[in-house]
One Martini backbone bead per residue (centre of mass of N, CA, C, O) as a GRO file, in nm:
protein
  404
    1UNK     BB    1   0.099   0.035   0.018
    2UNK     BB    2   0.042   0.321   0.022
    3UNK     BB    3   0.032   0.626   0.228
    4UNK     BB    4  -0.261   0.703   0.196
    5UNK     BB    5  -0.356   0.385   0.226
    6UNK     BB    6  -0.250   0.370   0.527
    7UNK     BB    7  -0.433   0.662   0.613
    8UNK     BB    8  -0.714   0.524   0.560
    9UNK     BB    9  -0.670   0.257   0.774
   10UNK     BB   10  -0.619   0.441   1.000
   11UNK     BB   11  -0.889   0.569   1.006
   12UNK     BB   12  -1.084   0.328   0.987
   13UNK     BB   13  -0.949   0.245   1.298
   14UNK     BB   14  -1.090   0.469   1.425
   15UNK     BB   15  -1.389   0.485   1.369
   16UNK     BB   16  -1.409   0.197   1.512
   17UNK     BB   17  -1.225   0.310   1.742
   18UNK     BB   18  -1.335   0.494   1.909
   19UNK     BB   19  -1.275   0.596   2.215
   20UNK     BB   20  -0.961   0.413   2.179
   21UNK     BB   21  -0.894   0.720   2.002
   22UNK     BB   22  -0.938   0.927   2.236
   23UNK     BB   23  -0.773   0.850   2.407
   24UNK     BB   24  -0.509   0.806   2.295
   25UNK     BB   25  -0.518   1.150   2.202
   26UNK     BB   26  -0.541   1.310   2.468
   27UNK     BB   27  -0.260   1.390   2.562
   28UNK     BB   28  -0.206   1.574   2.291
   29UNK     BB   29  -0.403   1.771   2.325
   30UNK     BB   30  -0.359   1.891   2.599
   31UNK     BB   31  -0.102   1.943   2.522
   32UNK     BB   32  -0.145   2.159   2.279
   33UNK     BB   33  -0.307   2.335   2.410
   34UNK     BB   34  -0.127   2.405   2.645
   35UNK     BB   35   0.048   2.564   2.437
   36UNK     BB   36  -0.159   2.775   2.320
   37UNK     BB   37  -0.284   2.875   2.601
   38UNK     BB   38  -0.006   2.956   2.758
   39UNK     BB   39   0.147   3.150   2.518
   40UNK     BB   40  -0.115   3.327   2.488
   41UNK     BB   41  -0.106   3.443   2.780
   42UNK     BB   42   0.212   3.527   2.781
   43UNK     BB   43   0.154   3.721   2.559
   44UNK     BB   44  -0.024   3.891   2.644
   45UNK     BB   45   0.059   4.021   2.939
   46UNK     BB   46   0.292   4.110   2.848
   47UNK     BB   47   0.217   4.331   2.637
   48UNK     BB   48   0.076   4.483   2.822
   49UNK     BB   49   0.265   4.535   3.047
   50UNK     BB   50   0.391   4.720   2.812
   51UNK     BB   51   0.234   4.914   2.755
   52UNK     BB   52   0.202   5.039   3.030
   53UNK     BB   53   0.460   5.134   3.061
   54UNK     BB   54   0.519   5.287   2.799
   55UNK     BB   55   0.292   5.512   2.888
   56UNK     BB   56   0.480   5.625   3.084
   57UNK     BB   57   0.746   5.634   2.967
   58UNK     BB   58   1.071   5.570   2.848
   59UNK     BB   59   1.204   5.852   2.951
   60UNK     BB   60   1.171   5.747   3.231
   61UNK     BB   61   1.245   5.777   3.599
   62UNK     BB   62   1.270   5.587   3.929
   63UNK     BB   63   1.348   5.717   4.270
   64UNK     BB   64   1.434   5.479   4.557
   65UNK     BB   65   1.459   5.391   4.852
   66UNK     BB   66   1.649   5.251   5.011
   67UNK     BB   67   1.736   4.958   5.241
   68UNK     BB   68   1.670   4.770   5.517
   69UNK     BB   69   1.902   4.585   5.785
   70UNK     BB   70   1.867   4.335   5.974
   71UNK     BB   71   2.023   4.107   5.994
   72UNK     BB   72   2.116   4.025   5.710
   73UNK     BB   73   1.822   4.156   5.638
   74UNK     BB   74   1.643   4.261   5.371
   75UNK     BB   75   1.318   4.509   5.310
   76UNK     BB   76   1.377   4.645   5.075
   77UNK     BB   77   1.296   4.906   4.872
   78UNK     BB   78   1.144   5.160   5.056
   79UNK     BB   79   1.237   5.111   5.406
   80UNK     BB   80   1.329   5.383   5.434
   81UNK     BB   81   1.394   5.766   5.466
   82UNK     BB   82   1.613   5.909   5.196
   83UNK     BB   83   1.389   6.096   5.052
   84UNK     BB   84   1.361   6.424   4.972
   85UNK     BB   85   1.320   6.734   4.857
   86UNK     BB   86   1.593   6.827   4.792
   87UNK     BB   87   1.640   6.567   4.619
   88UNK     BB   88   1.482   6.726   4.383
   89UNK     BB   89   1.636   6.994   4.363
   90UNK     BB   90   1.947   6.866   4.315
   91UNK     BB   91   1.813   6.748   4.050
   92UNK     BB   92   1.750   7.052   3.917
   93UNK     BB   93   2.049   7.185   3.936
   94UNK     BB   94   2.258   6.904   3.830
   95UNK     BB   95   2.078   6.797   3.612
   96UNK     BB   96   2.053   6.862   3.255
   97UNK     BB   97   1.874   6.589   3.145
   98UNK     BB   98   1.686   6.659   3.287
   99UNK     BB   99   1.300   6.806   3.302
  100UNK     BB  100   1.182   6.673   3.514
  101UNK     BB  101   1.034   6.668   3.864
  102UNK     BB  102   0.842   6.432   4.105
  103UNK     BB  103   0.800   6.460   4.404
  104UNK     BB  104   0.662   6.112   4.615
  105UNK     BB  105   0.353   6.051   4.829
  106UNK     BB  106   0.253   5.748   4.947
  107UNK     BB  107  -0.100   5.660   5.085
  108UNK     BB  108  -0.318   5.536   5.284
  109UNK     BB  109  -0.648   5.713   5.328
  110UNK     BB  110  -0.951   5.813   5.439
  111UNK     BB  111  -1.237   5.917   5.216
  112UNK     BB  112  -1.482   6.199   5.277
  113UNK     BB  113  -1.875   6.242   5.182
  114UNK     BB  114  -2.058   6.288   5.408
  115UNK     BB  115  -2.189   5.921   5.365
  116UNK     BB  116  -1.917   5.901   5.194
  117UNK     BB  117  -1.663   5.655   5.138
  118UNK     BB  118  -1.292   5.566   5.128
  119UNK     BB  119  -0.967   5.364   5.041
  120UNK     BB  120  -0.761   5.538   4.951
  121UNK     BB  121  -0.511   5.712   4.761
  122UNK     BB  122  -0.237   5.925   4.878
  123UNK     BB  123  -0.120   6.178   4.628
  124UNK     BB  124   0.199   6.343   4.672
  125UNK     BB  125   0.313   6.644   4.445
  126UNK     BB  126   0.351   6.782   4.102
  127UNK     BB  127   0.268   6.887   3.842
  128UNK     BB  128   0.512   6.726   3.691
  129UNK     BB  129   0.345   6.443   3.696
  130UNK     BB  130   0.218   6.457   3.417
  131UNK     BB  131   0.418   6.463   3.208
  132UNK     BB  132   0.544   6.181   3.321
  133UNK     BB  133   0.280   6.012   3.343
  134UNK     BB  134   0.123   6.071   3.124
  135UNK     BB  135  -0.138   6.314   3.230
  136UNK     BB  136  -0.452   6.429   3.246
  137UNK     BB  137  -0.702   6.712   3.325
  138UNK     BB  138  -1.024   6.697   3.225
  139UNK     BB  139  -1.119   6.899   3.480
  140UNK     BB  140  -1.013   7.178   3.557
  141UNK     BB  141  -0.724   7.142   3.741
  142UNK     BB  142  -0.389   7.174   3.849
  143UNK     BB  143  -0.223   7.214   4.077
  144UNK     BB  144   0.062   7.416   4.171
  145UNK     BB  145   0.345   7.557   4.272
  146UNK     BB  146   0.188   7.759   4.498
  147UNK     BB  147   0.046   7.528   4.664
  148UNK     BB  148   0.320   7.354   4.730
  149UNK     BB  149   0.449   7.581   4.915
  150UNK     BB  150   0.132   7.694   5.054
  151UNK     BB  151  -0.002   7.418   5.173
  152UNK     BB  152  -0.236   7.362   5.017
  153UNK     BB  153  -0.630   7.216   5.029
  154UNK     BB  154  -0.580   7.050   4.729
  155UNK     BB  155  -0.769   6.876   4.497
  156UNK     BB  156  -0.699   6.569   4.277
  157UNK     BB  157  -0.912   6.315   4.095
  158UNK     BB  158  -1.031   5.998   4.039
  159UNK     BB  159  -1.284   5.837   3.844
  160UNK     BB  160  -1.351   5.621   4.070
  161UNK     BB  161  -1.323   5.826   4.365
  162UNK     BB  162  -1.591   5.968   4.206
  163UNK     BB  163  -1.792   5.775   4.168
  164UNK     BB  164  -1.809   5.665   4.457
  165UNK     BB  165  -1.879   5.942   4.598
  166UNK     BB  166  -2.075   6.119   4.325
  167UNK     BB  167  -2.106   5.952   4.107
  168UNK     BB  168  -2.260   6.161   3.821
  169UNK     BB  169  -2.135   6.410   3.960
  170UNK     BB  170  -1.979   6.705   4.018
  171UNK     BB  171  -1.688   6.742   4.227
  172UNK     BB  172  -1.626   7.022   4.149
  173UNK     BB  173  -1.612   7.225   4.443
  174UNK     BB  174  -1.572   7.062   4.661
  175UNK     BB  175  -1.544   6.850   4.942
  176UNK     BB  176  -1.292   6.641   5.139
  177UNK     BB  177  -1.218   6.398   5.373
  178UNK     BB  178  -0.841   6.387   5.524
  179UNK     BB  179  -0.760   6.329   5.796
  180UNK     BB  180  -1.015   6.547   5.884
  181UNK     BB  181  -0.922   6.746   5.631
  182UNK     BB  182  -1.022   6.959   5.435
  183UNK     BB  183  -1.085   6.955   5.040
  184UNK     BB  184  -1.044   7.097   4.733
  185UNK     BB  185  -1.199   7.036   4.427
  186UNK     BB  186  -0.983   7.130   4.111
  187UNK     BB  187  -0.988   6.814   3.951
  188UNK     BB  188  -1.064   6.593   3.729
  189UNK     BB  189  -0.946   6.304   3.601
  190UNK     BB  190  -0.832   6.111   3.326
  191UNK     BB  191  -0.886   5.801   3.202
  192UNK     BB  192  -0.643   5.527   3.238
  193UNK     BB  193  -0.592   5.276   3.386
  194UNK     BB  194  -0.442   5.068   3.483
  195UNK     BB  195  -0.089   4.987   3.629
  196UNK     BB  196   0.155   4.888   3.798
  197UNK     BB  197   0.150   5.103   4.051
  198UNK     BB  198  -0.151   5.090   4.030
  199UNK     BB  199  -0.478   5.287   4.041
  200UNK     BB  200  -0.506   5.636   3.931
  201UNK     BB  201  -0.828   5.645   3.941
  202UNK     BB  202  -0.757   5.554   4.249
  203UNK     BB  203  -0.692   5.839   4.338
  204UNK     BB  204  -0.534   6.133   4.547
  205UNK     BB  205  -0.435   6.463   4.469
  206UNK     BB  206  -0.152   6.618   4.619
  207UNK     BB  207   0.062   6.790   4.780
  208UNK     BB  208   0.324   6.727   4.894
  209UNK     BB  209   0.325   6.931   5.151
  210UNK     BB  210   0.048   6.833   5.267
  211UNK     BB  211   0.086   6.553   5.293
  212UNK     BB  212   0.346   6.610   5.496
  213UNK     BB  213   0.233   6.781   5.718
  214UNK     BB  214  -0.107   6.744   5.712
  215UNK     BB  215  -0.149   6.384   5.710
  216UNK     BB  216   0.114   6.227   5.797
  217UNK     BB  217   0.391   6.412   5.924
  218UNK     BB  218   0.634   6.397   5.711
  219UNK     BB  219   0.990   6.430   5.548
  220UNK     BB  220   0.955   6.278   5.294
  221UNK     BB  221   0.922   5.992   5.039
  222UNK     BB  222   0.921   5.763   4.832
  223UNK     BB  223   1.003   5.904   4.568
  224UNK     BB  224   1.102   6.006   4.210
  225UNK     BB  225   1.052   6.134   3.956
  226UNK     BB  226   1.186   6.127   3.623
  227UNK     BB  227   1.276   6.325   3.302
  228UNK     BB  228   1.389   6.359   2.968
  229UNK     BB  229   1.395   6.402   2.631
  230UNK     BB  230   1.503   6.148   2.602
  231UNK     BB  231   1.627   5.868   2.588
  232UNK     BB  232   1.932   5.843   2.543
  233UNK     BB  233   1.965   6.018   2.829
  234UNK     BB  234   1.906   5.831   3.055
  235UNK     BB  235   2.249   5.715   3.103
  236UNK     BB  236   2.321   6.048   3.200
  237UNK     BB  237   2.131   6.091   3.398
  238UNK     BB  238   2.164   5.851   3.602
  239UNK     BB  239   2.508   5.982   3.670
  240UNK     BB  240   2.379   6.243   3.776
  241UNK     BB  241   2.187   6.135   4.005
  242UNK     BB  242   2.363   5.987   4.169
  243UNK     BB  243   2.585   6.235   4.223
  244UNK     BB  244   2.367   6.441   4.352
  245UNK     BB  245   2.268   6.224   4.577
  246UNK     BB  246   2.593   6.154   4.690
  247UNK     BB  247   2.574   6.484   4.790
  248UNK     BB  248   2.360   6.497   4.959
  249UNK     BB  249   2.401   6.241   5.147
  250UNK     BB  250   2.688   6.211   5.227
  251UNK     BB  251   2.864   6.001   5.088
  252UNK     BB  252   3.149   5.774   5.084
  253UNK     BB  253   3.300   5.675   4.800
  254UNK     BB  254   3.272   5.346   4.944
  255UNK     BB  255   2.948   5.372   4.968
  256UNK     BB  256   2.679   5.292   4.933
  257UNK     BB  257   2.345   5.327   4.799
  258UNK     BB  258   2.063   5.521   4.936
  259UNK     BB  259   1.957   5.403   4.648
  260UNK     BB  260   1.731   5.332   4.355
  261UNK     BB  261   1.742   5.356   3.973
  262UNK     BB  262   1.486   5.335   3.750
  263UNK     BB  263   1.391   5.232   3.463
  264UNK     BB  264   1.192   5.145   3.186
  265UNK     BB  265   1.390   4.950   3.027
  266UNK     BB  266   1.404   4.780   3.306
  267UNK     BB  267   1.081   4.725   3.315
  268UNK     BB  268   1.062   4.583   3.076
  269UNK     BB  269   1.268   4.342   3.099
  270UNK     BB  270   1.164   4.203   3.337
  271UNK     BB  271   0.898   4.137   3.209
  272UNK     BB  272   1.025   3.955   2.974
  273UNK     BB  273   1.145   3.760   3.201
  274UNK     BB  274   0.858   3.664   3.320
  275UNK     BB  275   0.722   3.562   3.087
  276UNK     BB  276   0.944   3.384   2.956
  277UNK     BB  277   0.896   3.207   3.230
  278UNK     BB  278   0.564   3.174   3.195
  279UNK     BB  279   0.610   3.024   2.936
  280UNK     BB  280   0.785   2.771   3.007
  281UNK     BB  281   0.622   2.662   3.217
  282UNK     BB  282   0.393   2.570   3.013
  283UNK     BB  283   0.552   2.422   2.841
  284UNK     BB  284   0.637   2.210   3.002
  285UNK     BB  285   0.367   2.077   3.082
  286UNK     BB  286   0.281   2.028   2.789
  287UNK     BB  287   0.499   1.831   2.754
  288UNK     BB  288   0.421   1.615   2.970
  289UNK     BB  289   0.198   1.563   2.826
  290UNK     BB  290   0.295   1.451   2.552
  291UNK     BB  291   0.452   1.214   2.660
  292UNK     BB  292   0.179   1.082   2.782
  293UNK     BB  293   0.055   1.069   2.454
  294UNK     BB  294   0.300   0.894   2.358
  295UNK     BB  295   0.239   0.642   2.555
  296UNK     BB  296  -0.037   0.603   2.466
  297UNK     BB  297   0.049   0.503   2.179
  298UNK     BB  298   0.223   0.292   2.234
  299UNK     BB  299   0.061   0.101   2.378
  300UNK     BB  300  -0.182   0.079   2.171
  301UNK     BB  301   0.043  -0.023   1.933
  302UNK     BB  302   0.066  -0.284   2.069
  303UNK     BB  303  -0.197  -0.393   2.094
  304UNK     BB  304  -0.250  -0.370   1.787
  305UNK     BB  305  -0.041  -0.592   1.735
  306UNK     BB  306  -0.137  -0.823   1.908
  307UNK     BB  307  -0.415  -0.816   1.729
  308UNK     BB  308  -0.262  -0.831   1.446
  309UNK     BB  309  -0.101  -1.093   1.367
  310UNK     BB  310  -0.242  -1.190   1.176
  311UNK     BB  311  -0.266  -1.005   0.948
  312UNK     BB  312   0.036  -0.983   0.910
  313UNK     BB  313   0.096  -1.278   0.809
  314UNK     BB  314  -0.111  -1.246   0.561
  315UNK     BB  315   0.051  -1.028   0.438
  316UNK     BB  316   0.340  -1.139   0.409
  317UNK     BB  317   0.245  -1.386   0.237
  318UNK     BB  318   0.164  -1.188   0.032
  319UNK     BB  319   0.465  -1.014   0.016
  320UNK     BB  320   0.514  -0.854   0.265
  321UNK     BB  321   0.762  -0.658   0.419
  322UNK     BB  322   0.894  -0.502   0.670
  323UNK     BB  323   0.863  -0.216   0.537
  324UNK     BB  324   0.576  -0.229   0.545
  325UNK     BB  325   0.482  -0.297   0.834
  326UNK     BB  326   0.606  -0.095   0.949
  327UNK     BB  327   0.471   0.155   0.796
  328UNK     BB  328   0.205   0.127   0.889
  329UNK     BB  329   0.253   0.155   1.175
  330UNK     BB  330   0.360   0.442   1.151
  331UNK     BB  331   0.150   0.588   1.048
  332UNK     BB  332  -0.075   0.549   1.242
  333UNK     BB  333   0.051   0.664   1.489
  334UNK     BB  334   0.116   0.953   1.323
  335UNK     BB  335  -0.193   1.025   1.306
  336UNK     BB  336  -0.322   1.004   1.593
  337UNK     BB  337  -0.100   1.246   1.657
  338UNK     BB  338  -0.222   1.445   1.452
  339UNK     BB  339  -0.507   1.473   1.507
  340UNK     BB  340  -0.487   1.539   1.799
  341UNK     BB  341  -0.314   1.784   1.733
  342UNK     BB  342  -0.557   1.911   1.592
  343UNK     BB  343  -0.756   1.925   1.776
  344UNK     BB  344  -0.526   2.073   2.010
  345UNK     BB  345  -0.587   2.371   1.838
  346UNK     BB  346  -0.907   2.378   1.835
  347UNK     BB  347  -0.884   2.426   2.159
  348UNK     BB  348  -0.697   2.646   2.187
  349UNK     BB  349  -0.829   2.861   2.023
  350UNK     BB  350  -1.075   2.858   2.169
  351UNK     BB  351  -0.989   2.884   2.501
  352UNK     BB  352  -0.841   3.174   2.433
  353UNK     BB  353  -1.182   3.301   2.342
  354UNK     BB  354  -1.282   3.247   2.636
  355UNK     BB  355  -1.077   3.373   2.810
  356UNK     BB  356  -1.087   3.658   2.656
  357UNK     BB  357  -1.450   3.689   2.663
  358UNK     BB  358  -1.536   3.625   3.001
  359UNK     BB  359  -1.211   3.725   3.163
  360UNK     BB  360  -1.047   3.915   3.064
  361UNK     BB  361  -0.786   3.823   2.882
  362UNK     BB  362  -0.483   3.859   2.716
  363UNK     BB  363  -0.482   3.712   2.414
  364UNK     BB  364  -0.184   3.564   2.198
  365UNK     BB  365  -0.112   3.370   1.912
  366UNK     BB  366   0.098   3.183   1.821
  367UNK     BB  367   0.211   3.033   1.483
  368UNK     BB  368   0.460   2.916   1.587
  369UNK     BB  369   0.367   2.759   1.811
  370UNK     BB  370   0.176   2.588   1.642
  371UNK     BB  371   0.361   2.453   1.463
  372UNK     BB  372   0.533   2.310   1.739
  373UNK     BB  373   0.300   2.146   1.839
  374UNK     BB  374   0.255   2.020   1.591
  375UNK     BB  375   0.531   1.914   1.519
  376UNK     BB  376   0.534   1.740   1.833
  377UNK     BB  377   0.334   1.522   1.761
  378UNK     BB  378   0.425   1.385   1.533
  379UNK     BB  379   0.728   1.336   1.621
  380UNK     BB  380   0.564   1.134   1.853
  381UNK     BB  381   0.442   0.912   1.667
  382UNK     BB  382   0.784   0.875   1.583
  383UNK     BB  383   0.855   0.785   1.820
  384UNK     BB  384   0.649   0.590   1.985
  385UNK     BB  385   0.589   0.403   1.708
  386UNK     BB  386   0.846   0.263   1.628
  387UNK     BB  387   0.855   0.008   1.826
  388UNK     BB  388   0.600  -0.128   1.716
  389UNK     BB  389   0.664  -0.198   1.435
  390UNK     BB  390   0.922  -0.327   1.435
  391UNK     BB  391   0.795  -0.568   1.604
  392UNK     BB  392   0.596  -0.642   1.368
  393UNK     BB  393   0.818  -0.655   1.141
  394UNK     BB  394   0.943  -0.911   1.355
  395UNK     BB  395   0.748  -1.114   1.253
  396UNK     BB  396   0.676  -1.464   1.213
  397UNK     BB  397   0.451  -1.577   0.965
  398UNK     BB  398   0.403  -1.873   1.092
  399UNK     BB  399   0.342  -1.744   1.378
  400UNK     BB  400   0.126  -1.548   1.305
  401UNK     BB  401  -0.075  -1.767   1.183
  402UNK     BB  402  -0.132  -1.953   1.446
  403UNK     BB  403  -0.245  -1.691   1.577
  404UNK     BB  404  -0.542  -1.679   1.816
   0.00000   0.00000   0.00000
């Protein structure tokens, strides 16, 4: 027979035993869904995430305080309270390639209006926050550097912790109260939608001298934000604020730094890196089911040369040689593989299109991975039904018309 006609036998003997073939490709299914179902959540999230920072702006800077140590264990980076305002000033003052600075202190706290209250994020800043942060004011205005100076009573809020507290009203000129001390709205941020370090959307921005002083009643920041003219300019950024800051801080030449700069592209990397570890993760699992897949075909493929020993004899009798009956059964095999595959591709494409418009989940499907799968189930037909065809290929002809 040639290879087609082994294909429509190897067809005709799923058909006629569909349970046993339905069980026998089921590891395939699973495997091949798995890696294009695994991909597909792995390219969207990383994807996802890589918009969002890039939103934030590539050539913008985060500036963390350092990390607090105690018995030789470090508490992470911004556990300690190592910037300032000044250190906002200082650079600058001294970093020329810097364009914006926005020292930012951030803190939960109860946000009360009326009978409605929330426990939302009090972001205390200055106006250059919106320039780095690509963000404007939709109604009304942002607090001024004025405002900052004369630590004012004024925030500007975001359209989350607006419907939460004024449901469909406006607003602009309300008050409400912030760890009890009245605050005037001068205006209404518009809709970003959540970001890395948390949803914009839900949080009050205040002076960030009033957060400091009248809030929370501390003297340092949490962070400072700051932005460059170009990308290019952020490695030359680095070296200044750096240096701006281990002079501020009065560091010795020796001493390590009570800080930490993140820029964005050092935050897409870390992203691209943990992304395409949670893609080999689900693909590694995906191999375990393929192989799980692989010996499942050996076993029915041995069990299948059992049942057909007669067949063979009289195969063999009537001419066929050694490497006609391999080859019929590596076919077999390498069908079964085939079919699964096939099947496990219209799941992995189902199952990625309803996990992203039911959970809201971004999935992308890469075409390269389908082909990897798909190929890779053929391979475990022929890798895995090799051994079963050799044995039936080296039955003898004379015992196997015997065998009852």
């Amino acid at each position: 027979m040639n290879i087609w006609e082994n294909v429509i036998v190897a067809l005709q003997g799923l058909v006629a035993n569909k349970l046993r073939a339905a069980l026998t490709m089921l590891g395939i299914i699973i495997g091949v869904m798995a890696v294009i179902l695994g991909t597909a959540i792995g390219n969207g999230s990383r994807q996802q995430v890589l918009e969002k920072i890039q939103a934030l702006g590539s050539n913008s800077m985060t500036i963390f305080a350092g990390q607090q140590k105690k018995g030789g264990v470090g508490f992470g980076f911004g556990s300690t309270q190592t910037l300032k305002l000044a250190d906002a000033q200082a650079i600058r003052k001294s970093c020329p390639h810097v364009i914006a600075v926005a020292p930012q202190l951030q803190r939960n706290a109860q946000v009360k209006y009326g009978n409605q209250n929330t426990s939302t994020t009090i972001l205390g800043t200055t106006p250059e926050f919106l320039q780095i942060a690509v963000f404007h004011v939709e109604t009304g205005q942002m607090f001024t550097e004025k405002d900052v100076r004369g630590m004012r009573k004024v925030c500007v809020i975001g359209k989350t912790t607006a419907q939460t507290l004024f449901g469909d009203s406006a607003p602009i000129g309300k008050s409400v109260r912030i760890q009890g001390i009245n605050f005037k709205i001068i205006g209404l941020m518009a809709l970003k939608g959540s970001a890395m370090f948390g949803d914009p959307d839900d949080r009050v921005y205040v002076p960030v001298t009033t957060a400091q002083k009248m809030i929370f009643g501390v003297d340092y920041v949490s962070q400072i934000a700051t932005q460059t003219a170009t990308v290019d300019a952020t490695t030359a950024a680095v070296a200044e604020i750096e240096t701006a800051l281990r002079k501020s801080h009065k560091l010795l030449p020796n001493a390590d730094n009570d800080f930490m700069i993140r820029t964005q592209a050092e935050f897409m990397q870390t992203q691209e890196q943990a992304g395409e570890a949670f893609t080999f993760l689900l693909t590694g699992i995906a191999a375990v089911a393929l192989l799980v897949g692989g010996i499942g075909i050996m076993n029915i493929m041995l069990v299948s040369v059992t049942e057909r020993t007669r067949e063979i004899g009289i195969r063999k009798a009537v001419g066929a040689n050694n490497f006609n009956i391999l080859f019929q059964f590596l076919i077999e095999a390498m069908t079964l593989s085939v079919c699964g595959g096939l099947i496990g591709i219209g799941f992995g494409f189902l199952t990625s299109s309803l996990i992203g418009s039911l959970l809201g989940w971004p999935t992308i499907i890469s075409m390269t991975w389908v082909f990897i799968a798909f190929f890779s189930s053929a391979t475990i037909g022929v890798a895995f039904g090799i051994y079963p065809a050799w044995k039936a290929a080296q039955l003898d002809p004379i015992e196997a018309l015997r065998y009852q």
